[in-house]
VEXDREN-256153 format. One record per residue (C-alpha): y, z, x; residue in one letter. Coordinates in Angstrom, 3 decimals, always signed. Example, Ala and Ser with C-alpha at 12.3 -4.5 7.8 and 13.67 -1.06 7.14 Angstrom:
tordo north:-4.500; up:+7.800; east:+12.300; residuo:A
tordo north:-1.060; up:+7.140; east:+13.670; residuo:S
***
This chain:
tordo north:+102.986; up:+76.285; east:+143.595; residuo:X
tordo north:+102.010; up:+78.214; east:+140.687; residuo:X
tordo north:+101.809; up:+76.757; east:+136.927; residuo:X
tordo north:+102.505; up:+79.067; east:+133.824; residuo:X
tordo north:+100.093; up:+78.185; east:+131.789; residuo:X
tordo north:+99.925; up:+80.076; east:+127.924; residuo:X
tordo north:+96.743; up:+81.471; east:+127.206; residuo:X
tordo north:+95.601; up:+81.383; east:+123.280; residuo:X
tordo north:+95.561; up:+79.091; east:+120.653; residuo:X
tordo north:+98.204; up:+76.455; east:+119.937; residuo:X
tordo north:+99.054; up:+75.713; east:+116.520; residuo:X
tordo north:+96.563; up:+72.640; east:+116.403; residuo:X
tordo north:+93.846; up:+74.731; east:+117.256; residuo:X
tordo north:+93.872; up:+76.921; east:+114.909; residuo:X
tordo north:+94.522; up:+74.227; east:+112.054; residuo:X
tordo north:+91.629; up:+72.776; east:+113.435; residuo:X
tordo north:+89.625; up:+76.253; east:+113.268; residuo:X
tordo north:+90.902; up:+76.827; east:+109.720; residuo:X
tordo north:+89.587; up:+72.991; east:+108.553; residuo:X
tordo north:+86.506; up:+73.901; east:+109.997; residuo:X
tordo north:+85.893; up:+77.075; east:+108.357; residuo:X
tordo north:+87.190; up:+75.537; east:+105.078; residuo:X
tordo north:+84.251; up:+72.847; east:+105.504; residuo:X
tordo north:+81.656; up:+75.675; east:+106.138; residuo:X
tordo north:+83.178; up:+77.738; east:+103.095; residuo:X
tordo north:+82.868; up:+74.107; east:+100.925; residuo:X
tordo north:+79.318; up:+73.272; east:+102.060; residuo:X
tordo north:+78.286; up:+76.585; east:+101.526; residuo:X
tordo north:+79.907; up:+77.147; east:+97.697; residuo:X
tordo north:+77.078; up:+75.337; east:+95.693; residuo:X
tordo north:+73.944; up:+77.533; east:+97.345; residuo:X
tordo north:+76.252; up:+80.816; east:+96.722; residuo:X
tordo north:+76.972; up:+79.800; east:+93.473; residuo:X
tordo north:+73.189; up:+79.673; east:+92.594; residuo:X
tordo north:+72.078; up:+82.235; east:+94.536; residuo:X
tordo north:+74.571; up:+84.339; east:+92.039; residuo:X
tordo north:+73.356; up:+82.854; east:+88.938; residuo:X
tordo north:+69.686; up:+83.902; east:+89.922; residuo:X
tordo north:+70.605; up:+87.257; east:+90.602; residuo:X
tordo north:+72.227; up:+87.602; east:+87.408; residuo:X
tordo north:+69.299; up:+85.662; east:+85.608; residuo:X
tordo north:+67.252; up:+88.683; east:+86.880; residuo:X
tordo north:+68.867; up:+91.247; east:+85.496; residuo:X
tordo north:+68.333; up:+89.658; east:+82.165; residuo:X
tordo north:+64.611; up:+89.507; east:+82.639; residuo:X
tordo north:+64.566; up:+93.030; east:+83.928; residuo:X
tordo north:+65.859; up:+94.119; east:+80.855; residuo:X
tordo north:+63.721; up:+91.827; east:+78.869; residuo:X
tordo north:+60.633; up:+93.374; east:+80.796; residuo:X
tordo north:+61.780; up:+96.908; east:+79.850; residuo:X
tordo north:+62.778; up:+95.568; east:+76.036; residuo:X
tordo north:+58.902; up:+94.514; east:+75.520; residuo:X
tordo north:+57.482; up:+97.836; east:+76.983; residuo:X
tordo north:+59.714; up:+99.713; east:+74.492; residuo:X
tordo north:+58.749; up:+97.505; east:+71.375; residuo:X
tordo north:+55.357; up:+97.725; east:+72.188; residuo:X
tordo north:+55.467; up:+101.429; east:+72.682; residuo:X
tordo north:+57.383; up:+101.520; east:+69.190; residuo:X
tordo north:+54.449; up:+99.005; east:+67.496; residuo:X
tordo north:+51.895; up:+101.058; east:+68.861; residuo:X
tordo north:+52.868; up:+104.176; east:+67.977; residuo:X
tordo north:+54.327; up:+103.239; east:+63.990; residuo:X
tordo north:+53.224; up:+99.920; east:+63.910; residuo:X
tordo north:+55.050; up:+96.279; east:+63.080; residuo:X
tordo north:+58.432; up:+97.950; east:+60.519; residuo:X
tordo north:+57.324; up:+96.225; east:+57.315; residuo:X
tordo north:+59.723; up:+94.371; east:+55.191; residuo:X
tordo north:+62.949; up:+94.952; east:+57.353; residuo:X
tordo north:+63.840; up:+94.720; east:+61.282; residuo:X
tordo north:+63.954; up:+98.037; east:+63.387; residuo:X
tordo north:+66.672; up:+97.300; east:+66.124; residuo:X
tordo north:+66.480; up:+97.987; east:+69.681; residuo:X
tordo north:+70.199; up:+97.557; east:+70.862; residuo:X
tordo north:+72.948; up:+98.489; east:+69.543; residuo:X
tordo north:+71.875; up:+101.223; east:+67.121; residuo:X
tordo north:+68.063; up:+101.949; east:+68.078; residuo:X
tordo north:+65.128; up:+103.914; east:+66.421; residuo:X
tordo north:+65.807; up:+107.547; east:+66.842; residuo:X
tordo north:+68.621; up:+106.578; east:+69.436; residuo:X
tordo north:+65.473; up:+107.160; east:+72.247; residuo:X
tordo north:+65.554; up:+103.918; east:+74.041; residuo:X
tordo north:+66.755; up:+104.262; east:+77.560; residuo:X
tordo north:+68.025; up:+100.743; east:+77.671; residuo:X
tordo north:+70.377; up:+101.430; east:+75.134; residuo:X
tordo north:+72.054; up:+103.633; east:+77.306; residuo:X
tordo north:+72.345; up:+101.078; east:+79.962; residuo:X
tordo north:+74.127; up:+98.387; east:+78.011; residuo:X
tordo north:+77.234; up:+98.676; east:+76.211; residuo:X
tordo north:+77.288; up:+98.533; east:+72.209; residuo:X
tordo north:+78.912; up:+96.148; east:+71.338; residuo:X
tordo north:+77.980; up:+95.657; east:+67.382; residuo:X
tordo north:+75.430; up:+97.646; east:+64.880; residuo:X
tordo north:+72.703; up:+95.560; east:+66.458; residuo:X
tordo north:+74.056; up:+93.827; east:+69.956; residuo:X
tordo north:+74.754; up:+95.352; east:+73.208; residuo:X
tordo north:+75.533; up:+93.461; east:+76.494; residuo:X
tordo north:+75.833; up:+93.929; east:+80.425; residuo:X
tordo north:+78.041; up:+92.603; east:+82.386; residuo:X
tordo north:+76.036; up:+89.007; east:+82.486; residuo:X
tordo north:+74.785; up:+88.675; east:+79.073; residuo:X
tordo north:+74.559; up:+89.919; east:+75.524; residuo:X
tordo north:+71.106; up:+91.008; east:+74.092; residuo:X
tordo north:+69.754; up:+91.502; east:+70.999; residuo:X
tordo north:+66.326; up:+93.080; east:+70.624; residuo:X
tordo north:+64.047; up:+94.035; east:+66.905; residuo:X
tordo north:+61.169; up:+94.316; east:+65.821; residuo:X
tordo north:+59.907; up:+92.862; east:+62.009; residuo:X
tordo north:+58.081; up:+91.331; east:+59.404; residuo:X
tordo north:+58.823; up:+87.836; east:+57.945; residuo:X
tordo north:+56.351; up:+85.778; east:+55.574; residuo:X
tordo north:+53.481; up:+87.373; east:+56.670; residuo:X
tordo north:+54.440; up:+87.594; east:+60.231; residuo:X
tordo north:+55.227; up:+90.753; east:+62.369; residuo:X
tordo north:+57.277; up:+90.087; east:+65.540; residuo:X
tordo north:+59.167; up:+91.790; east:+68.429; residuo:X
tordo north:+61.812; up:+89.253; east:+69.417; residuo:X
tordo north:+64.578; up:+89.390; east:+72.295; residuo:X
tordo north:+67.277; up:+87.256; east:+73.586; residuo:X
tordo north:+69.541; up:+87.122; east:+76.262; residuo:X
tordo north:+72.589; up:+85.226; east:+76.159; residuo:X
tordo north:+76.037; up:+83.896; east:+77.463; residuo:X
tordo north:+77.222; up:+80.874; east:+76.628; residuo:X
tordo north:+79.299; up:+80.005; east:+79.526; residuo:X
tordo north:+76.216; up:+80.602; east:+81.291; residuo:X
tordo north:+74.680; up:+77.310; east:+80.047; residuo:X
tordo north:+71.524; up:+78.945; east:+79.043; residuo:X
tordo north:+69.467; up:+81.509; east:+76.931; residuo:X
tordo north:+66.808; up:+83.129; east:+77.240; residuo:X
tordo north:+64.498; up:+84.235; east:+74.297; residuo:X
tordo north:+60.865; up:+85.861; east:+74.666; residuo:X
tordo north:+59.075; up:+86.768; east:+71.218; residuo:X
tordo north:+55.673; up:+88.589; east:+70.806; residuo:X
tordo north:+53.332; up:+88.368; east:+67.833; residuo:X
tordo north:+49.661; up:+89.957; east:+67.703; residuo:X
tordo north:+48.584; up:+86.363; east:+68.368; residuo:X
tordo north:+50.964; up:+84.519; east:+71.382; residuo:X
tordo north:+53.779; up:+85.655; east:+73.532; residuo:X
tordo north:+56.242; up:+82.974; east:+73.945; residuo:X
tordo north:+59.208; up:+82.778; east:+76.630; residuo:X
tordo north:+61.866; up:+79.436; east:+76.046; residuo:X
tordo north:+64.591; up:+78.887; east:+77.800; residuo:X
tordo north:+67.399; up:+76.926; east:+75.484; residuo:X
tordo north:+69.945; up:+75.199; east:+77.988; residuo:X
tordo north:+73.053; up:+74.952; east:+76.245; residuo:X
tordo north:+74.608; up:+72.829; east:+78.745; residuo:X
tordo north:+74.260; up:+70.728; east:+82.034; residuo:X
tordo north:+74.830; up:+74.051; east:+84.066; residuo:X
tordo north:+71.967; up:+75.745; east:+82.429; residuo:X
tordo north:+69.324; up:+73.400; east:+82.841; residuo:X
tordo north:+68.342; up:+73.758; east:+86.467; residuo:X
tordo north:+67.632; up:+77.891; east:+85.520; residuo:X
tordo north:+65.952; up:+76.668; east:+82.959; residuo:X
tordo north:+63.677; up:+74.000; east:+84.641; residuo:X
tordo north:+63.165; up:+76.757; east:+87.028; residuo:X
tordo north:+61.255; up:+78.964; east:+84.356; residuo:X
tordo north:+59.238; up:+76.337; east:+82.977; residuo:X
tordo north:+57.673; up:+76.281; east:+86.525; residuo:X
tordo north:+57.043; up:+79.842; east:+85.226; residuo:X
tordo north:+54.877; up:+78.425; east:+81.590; residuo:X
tordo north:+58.514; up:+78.788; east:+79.736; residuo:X
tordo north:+59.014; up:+76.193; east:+77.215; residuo:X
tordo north:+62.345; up:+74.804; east:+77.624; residuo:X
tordo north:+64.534; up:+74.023; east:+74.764; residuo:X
tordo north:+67.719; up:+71.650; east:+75.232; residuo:X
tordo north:+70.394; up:+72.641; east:+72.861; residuo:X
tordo north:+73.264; up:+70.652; east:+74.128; residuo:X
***
């Protein structure tokens, strides 16, 4: 006596596959999600790492602009700044990547001579904002929202001061 017997997957199976993997997929979501963000996070410190070389290189060689701001982004001293090229313009003095927008000068203000830059989206949750003067460099990380503040907690770990602007 023989038995027929289907081979494959019945129709419960595969429901039962397809709640599984939807599980996984859920569980999964959150570290994804965050492993994203930091990604994207980096990209705005790369570009803040290569903003501060070229504003020193600019202070060095003509000094702190006296009196007015010499832009980085967006239109930049004698259009030579690589980065420039890299982001899109986006107004006289903005540009942005995908991620964030940027703004980047150099100036003079009471007495004080500065390179600033910030990086910011505001569905992002956060900014980021790193300023040099020819006595401190300070980093801060403003959270703009609950998203923001866990990337921003994670750079104070890093001696950024952490600003909450919700």
């Amino acid at each position: 006596m023989s038995q027929n017997r289907k081979k494959g997957f019945s129709l419960l199976k595969g429901l039962l596959l397809l709640v599984i993997a939807g599980v996984i997929v859920v569980a999964l979501l959150p570290e994804y999600k965050e492993s994203a963000e930091k990604g994207q996070m980096a990209e705005a410190l790369m570009f803040g790492e290569g903003l501060d070389a070229a504003m020193a290189d600019y202070v060095a060689e003509h000094g702190y602009p006296k009196g007015k701001n010499v832009e980085f982004l967006g239109t930049t001293p004698d259009d030579t700044l690589n980065m420039a090229q890299t982001l899109n313009s986006i107004a006289p003095n903005y540009s942005a990547s995908k991620n964030f927008k940027y703004q980047a000068f150099c100036g003079e203000a009471d007495g004080k001579e500065y390179c600033r830059w910030w990086a910011w989206s505001f569905d992002k949750g956060y900014s980021l904002f790193h300023e040099t003067t020819k006595d401190e460099d300070r980093y801060e990380c403003w959270i703009r929202n609950d998203e923001g503040e866990a990337f921003c907690n994670m750079l104070a770990a890093e001696d950024w001061i952490v600003e909450d602007d919700r």
